[in-house]
SEKEMAR-575193 format. One line per 3 residues: their letters; for each residue z, x, y of C-alpha. Coordinates in steps of 0.25 Angstrom, whole numbers. Layout:
SEKEMAR-575193
A = Z/X/Y ~ ...
//
This chain:
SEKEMAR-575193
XXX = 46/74/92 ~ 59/81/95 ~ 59/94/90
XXX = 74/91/82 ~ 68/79/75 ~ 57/88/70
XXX = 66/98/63 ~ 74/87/58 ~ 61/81/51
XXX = 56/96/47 ~ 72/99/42 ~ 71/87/34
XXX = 58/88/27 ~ 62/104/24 ~ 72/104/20
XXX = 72/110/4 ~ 59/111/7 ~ 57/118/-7
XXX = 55/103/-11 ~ 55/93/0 ~ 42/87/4
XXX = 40/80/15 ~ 28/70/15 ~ 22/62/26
XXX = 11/51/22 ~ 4/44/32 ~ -12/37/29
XXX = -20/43/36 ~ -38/40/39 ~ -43/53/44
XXX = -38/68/45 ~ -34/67/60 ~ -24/57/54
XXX = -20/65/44 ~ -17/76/53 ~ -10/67/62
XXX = 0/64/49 ~ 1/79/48 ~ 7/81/62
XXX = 16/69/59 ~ 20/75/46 ~ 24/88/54
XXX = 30/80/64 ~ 39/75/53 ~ 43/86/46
XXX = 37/81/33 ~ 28/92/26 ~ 20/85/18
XXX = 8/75/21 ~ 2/64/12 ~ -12/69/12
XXX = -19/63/0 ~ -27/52/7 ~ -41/47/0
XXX = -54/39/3 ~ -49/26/-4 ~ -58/28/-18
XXX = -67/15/-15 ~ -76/21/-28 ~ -64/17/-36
XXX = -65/2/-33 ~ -82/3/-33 ~ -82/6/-46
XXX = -78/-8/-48 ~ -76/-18/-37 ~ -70/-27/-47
XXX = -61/-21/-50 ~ -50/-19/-40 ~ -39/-10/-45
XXX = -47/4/-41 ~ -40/-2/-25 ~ -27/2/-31
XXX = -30/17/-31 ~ -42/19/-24 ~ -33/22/-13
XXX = -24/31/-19 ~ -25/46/-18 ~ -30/53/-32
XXX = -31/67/-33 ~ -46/64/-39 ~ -50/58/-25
XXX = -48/70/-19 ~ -54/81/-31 ~ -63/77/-41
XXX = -61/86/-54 ~ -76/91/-60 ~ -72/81/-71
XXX = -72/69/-62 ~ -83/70/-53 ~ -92/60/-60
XXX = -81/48/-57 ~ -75/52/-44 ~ -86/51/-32
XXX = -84/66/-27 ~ -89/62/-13 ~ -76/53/-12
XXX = -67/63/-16 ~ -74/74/-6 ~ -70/65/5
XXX = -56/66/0 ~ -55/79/-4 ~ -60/85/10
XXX = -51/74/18 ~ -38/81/9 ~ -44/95/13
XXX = -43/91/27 ~ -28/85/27 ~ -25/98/21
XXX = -29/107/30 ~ -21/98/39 ~ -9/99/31
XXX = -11/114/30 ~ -12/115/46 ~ 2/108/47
XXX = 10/114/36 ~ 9/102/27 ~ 8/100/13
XXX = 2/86/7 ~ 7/77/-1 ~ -2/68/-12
XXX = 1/54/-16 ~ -8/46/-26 ~ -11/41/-39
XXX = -12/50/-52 ~ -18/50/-60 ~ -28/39/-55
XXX = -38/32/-65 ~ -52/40/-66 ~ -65/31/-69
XXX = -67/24/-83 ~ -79/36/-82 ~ -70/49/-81
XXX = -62/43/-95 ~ -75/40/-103 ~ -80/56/-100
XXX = -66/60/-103 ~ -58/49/-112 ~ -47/60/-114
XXX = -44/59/-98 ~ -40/43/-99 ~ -26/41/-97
XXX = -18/26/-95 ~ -24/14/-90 ~ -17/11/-78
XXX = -23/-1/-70 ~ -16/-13/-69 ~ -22/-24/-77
XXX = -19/-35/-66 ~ -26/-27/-56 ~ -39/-22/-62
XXX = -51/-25/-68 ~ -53/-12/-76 ~ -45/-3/-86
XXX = -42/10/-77 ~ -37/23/-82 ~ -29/34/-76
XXX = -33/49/-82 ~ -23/56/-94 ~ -14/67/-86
XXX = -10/71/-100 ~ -25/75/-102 ~ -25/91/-99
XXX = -40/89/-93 ~ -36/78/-82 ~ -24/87/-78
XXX = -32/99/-77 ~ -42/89/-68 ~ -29/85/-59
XXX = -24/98/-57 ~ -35/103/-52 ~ -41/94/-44
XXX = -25/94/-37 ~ -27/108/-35 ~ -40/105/-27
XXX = -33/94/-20 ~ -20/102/-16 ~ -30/114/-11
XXX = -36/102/-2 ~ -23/98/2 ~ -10/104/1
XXX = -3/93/-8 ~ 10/98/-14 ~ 16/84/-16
XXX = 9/73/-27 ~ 15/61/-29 ~ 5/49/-37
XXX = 7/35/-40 ~ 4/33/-55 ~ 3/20/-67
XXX = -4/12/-54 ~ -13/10/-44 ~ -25/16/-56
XXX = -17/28/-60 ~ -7/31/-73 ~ 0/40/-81
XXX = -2/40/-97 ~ 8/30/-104 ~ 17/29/-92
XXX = 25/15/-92 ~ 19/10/-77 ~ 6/9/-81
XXX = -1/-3/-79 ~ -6/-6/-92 ~ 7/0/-100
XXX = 8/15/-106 ~ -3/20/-109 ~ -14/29/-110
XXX = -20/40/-119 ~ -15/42/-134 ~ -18/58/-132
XXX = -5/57/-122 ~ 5/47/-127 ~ 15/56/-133
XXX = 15/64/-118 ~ 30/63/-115 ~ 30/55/-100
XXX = 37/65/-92 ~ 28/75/-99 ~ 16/69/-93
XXX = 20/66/-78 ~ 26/78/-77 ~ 13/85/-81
XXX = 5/72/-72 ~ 13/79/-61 ~ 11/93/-63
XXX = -3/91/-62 ~ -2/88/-47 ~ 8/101/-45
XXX = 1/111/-52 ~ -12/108/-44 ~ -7/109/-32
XXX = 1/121/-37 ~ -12/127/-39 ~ -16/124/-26
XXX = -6/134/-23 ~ 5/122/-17 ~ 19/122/-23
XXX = 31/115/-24 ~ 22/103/-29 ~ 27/90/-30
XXX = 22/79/-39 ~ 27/66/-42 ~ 22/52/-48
XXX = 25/37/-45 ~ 25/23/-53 ~ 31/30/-66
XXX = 38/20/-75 ~ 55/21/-75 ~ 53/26/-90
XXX = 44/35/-87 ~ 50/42/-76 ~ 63/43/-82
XXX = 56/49/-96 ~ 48/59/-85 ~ 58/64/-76
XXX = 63/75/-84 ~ 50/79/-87 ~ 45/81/-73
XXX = 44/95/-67 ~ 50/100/-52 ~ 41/92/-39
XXX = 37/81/-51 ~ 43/68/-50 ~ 42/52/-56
XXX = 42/41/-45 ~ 49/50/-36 ~ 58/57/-47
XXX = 62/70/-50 ~ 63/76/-65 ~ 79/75/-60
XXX = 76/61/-57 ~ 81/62/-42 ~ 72/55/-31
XXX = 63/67/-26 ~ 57/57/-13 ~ 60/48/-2
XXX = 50/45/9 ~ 46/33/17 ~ 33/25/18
XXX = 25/10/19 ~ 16/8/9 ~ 6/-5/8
XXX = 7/-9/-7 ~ 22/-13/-5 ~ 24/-16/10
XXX = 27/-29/15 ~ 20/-27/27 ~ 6/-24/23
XXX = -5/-26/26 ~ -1/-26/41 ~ -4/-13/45
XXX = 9/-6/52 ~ 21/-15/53 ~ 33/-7/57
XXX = 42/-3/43 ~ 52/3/53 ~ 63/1/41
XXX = 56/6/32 ~ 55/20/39 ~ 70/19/43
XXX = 74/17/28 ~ 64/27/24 ~ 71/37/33
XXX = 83/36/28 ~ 78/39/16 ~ 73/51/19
XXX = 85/56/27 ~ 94/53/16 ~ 83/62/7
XXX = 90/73/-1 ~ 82/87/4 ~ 74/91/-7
XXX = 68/73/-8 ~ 53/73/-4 ~ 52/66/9
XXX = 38/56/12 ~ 36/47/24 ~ 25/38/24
XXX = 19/31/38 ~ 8/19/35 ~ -1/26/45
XXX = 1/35/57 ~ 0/23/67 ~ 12/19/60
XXX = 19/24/73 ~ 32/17/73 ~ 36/23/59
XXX = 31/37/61 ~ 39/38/74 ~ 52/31/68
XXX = 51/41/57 ~ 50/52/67 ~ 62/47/74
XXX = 72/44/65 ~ 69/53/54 ~ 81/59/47
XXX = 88/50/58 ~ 91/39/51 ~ 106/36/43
XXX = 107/28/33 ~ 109/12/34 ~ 102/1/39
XXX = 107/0/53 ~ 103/15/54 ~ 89/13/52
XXX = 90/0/61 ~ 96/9/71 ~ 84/20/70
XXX = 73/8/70 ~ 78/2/84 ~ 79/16/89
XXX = 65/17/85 ~ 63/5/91 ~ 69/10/105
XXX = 57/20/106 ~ 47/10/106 ~ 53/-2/115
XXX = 64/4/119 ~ 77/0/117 ~ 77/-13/123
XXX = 69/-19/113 ~ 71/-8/101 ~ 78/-19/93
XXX = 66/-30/95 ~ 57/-18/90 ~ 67/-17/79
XXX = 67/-29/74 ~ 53/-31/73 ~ 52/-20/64
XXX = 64/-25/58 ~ 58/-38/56 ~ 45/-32/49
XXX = 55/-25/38 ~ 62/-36/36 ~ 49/-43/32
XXX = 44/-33/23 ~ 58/-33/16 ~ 57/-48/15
XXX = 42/-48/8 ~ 43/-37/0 ~ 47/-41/-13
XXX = 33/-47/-13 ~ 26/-36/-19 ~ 22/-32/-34
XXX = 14/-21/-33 ~ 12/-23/-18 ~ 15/-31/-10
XXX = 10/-46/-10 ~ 4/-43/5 ~ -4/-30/-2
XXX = -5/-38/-16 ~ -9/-51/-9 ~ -12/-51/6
XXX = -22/-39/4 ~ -27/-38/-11 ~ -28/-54/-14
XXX = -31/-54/1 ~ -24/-64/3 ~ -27/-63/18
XXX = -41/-63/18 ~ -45/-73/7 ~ -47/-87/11
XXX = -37/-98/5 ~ -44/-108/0 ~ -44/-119/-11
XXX = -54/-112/-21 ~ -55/-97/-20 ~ -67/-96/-31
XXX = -76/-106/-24 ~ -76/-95/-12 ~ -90/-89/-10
XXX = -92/-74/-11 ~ -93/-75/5 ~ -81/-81/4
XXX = -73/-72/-5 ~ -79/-58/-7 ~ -75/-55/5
XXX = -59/-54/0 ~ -61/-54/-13 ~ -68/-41/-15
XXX = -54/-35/-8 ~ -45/-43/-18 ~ -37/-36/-28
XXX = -38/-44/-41 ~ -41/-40/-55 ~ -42/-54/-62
XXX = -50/-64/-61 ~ -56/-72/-49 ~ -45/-84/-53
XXX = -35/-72/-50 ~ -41/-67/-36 ~ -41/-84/-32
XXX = -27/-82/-35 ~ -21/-79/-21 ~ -7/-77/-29
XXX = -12/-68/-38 ~ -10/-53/-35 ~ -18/-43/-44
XXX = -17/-53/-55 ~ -2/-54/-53 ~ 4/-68/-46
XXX = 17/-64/-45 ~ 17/-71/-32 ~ 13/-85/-36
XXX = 17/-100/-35 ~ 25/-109/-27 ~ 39/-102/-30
XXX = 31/-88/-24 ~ 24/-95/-12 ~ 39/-101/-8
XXX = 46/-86/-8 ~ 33/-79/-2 ~ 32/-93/8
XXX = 48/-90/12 ~ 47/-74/13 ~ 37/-76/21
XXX = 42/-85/30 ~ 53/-77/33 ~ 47/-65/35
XXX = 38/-72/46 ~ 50/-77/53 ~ 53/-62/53
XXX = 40/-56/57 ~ 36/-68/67 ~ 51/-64/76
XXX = 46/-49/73 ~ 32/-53/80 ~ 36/-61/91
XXX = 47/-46/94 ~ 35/-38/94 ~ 26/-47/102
XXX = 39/-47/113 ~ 40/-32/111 ~ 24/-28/113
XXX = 25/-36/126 ~ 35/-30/132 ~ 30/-16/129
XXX = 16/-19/129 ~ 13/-8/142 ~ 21/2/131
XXX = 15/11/120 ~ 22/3/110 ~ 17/-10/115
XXX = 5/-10/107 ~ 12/-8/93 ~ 20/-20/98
XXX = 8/-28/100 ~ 2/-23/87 ~ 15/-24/80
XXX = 15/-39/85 ~ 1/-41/79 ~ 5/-35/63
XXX = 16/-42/64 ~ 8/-56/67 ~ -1/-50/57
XXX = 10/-49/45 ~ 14/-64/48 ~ 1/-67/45
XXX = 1/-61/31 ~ 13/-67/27 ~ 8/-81/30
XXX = -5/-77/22 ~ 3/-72/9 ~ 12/-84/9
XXX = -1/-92/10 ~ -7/-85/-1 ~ 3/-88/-11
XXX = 5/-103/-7 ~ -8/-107/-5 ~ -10/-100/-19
XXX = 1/-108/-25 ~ -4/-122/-20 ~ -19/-117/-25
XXX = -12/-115/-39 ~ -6/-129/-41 ~ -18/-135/-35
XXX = -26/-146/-44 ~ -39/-140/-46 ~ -43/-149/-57
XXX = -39/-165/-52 ~ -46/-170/-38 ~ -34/-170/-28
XXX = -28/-183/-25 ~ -22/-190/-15 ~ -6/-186/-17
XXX = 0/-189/-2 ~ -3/-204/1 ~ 6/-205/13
XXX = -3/-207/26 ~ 3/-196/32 ~ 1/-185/21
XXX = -12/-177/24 ~ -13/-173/10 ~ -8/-166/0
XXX = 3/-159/2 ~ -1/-145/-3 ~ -15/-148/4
XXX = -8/-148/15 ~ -2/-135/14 ~ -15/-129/9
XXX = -22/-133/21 ~ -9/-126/31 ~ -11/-112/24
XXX = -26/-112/25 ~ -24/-116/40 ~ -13/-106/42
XXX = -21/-94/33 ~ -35/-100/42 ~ -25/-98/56
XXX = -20/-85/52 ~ -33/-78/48 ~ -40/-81/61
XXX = -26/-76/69 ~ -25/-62/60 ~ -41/-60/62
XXX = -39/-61/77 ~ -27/-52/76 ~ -32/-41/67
XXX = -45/-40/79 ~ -36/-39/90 ~ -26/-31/87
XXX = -24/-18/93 ~ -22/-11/80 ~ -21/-13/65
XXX = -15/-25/58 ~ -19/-25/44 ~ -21/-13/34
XXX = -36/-14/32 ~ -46/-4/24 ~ -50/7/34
XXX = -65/2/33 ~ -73/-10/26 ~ -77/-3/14
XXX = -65/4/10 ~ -58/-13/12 ~ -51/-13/-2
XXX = -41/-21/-10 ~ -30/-14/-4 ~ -33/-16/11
XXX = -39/-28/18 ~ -53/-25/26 ~ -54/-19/40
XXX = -61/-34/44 ~ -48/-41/40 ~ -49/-49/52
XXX = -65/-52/47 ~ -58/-56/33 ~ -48/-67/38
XXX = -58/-76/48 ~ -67/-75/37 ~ -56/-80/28
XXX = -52/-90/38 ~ -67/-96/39 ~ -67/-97/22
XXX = -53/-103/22 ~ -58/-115/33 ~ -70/-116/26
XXX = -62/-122/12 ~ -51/-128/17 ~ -55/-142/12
XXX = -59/-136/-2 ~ -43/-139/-4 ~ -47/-153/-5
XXX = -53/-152/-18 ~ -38/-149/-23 ~ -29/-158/-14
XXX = -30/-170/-5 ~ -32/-173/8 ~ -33/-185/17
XX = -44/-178/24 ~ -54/-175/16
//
């Protein structure tokens, strides 16, 4: 890198550096990785790197299998998963938080190595076992699972209760000695976690009578100071702590409460914004669960944000992974580079462009990359919570699960082998259901199939032009570095087609399966010669052929290509609601077997001239 683009990066990041922080965060599967997005955190002047990392906590979910809701948050960095307090050690396995706890002690010394302070973002406070509550009922704060989406009644601890902030302030401490974290920020009132009576929770305000008449700014602002004054004692300073998901009446009561380096869904007690950053999430993104479509408008927007940051707003940028080449190295070209407009950042991407294919075909480049933005723009109104391809493709495994005419007639070998990965609280009825999401079908009928049926269809036209570019491109430089993530570019991009042929199939062939008569034998409604059938029969039989084709044809491409297509679990046992299984490809011909297998179970519902 040029020596001048570092200063500028290290001048940006500085600057007021009495209060700026700036954080990189990029996943990460061992501590050579982790080092690895140390020296890039140091190579763009950020200062501080998201270190908090766990062992997804699969004890959580094997307390009950039946439940699902525990895949929520297992995932989610707690400060418990890392240091168990002498109070919680019968409930929280200590094996599982050793592993964690040595893992973070290792990142830090890292960190500490490069100069760098660490950065925490999670969920607090984060439900404790039925158990802990019955040895100490004082401790039991607000419900805060979401009825539609669990089985069970779970419970977030009191942080008004004196003796659960003593527990989180020293376990902190512990953590922050680990590890030099001088930067909280948690997600709260979701994914298992609460605050006493806040408005956003789940199940409504609520919680224990001992703390109803805490005023709300009182008690975030004392939630908060929890996190600072452990690391304080930790020796770290200039401690920020900040919390998300906080209801519009509660953060404005709160904000005049809040105390210097607190803040409410990225407010200050002044009320000004105290962050901007830049990141790709999964629960949101249109793109998931292809692993590493290009967002390269998403970075150019992102860093125009940041340019356009006052000097004393935390900074965060966030990559998907470190293979994630093409948005790490337009951020390191074109940081603080960047003016504001749309024909500036479409400038700054075909430059970028130019560095991979050269000029000559920067603008082909361009507009492949173009193309997948537009998609996701186009599809993401498709979301509630997530998106429908998180919400539907993956937790009602919509990819995987056989379409066929009567889902409860499925043998366990025929079922289990989804049905155990799908998110869905209510009943069996409900997990048939194809259209119901976490007992939500907000995405249901014909007048849903028809806008899903049409946005899809315009984005394939987009993304099949987009595939045919790239398949030019990796020809052209197929003897070049690049060539290969043109090929493997080509492949995701074939790979996302796919998915939105299966989630506009979903919901139609849900639709039809709802106005279908299941009490009357079918009778013969189409006597011309040349009908073949009933008409809706008809379209049955074309979705179960085209979901048959496609299985086959995404099987062979996940085997032979040269690199990842899908987000999957890292191995077999750790396969959860929230990602698909390492064997996907394993899953789909399976799949395709069970779905030829029934095909003419449809004729128990409509009539066919062959029969």
């Amino acid at each position: 890198m040029k020596p001048a683009l570092v200063f500028l990066m290290a001048s940006a990041a500085c600057a007021s550096a009495a209060e700026r922080k700036f954080t990189l965060n990029v996943p990460y599967e061992n501590l050579d990785e982790f080092r690895a997005v140390a020296e890039l955190a140091k190579e763009l002047g950020a200062d501080h790197v998201a270190a908090n990392a766990v062992e997804p906590a699969m004890w959580q979910w094997d307390r009950n299998r039946y439940d699902p809701y525990p895949n929520w948050g297992f995932s989610n960095p707690t400060i418990f998963k890392f240091v168990v307090p002498e109070e919680m050690k019968e409930w929280i396995p200590a094996d599982y938080a050793k592993r964690n706890l040595e893992a973070l002690r290792a990142r830090g010394k890292i960190l500490r190595e490069f100069g760098l302070k660490a950065s925490f973002s999670g969920m607090e406070p984060a439900w404790f076992p039925e158990e802990a509550y019955r040895a100490h009922p004082a401790w039991r704060g607000p419900r805060c699972d979401q009825a539609r989406r669990a089985r069970g009644e779970y419970y977030a601890p009191c942080f008004d209760n004196a003796e659960v902030r003593a527990m989180y302030r020293k376990a902190v401490k512990e953590l922050c000695e680990a590890c030099p974290f001088d930067a909280f920020v948690f997600l709260s009132n979701d994914s298992g976690g609460g605050l006493c009576w806040c408005e956003g929770l789940y199940p409504g305000e609520n919680g224990p009578y001992a703390c109803r008449s805490v005023p709300m700014g009182v008690r975030i602002s004392r939630y908060l100071s929890v996190f600072q004054d452990g690391a304080r004692d930790a020796g770290l300073g200039n401690v920020d702590a900040g919390v998300r998901h906080i209801a519009p009446k509660d953060e404005i009561q709160s904000l005049p409460s809040l105390k210097k380096g607190q803040s409410i869904n990225g407010r200050s007690m002044s009320g000004r914004s105290v962050s901007t950053g830049v990141s790709i999430g999964e629960y949101d993104e249109p793109t998931f669960p292809i692993w590493g479509l290009p967002r390269m408008g998403v970075y150019a927007k992102g860093l125009q944000r940041l340019k356009a940051a006052g000097k004393d707003t935390h900074l965060s940028i966030g990559f998907r992974s470190l293979e994630d080449r093409d948005a790490i190295d337009f951020v390191k070209g074109f940081f603080g580079k960047i003016g504001p407009g749309e024909a500036a950042r479409y400038r700054a991407i075909e430059d970028f462009a130019a560095t991979r294919v050269g000029k000559k075909d920067a603008v082909s480049l361009a507009g492949v990359w173009n193309a997948i933005d537009k998609v996701a723009d186009l599809l993401l109104h498709y979301r509630t919570g997530g998106h429908i391809f998180m919400l539907g493709t993956v937790h009602q495994r919509w990819l995987t699960r056989p379409f066929v005419a009567f889902p409860e007639e499925l043998k366990p070998e025929e079922k289990d082998y989804y049905r155990q990965f799908q998110f869905q609280a209510q009943s069996e009825k409900h997990a048939d259901d194809m259209s119901d999401l976490q007992g939500n079908t907000w995405l249901k009928g014909y007048a849903a199939a028809f806008l899903l049926t049409s946005s899809c269809a315009e984005a394939n036209c987009l993304l099949g032009a987009a595939e045919d570019t790239a398949a030019k491109l990796a020809a052209r430089h197929k003897d070049e570095p690049y060539g290969k993530e043109l090929r493997i570019l080509k492949l995701r991009l074939a790979a996302y087609r796919c998915v939105l042929m299966n989630a506009k199939h979903a919901i139609t062939f849900q639709d039809i399966m709802d106005r279908a008569d299941r009490v009357n034998p079918p009778r013969d409604k189409t006597p011309r010669i040349w009908d073949q059938g009933d008409s809706e029969l008809v379209t049955i039989n074309q979705i179960v052929r085209d979901e048959i084709d496609m299985s086959y044809r995404l099987a062979d491409l996940i085997d032979q290509a040269p690199g990842r297509i899908f987000y999957t679990a890292p191995t077999k046992e750790l396969t959860s609601v929230m990602h698909f299984e390492p064997d996907l490809s394993a899953s789909l011909r399976k799949r395709a077997v069970i779905m030829e297998n029934h095909r003419r179970d449809f004729l128990r519902l409509y009539m066919s001239k062959n029969r």
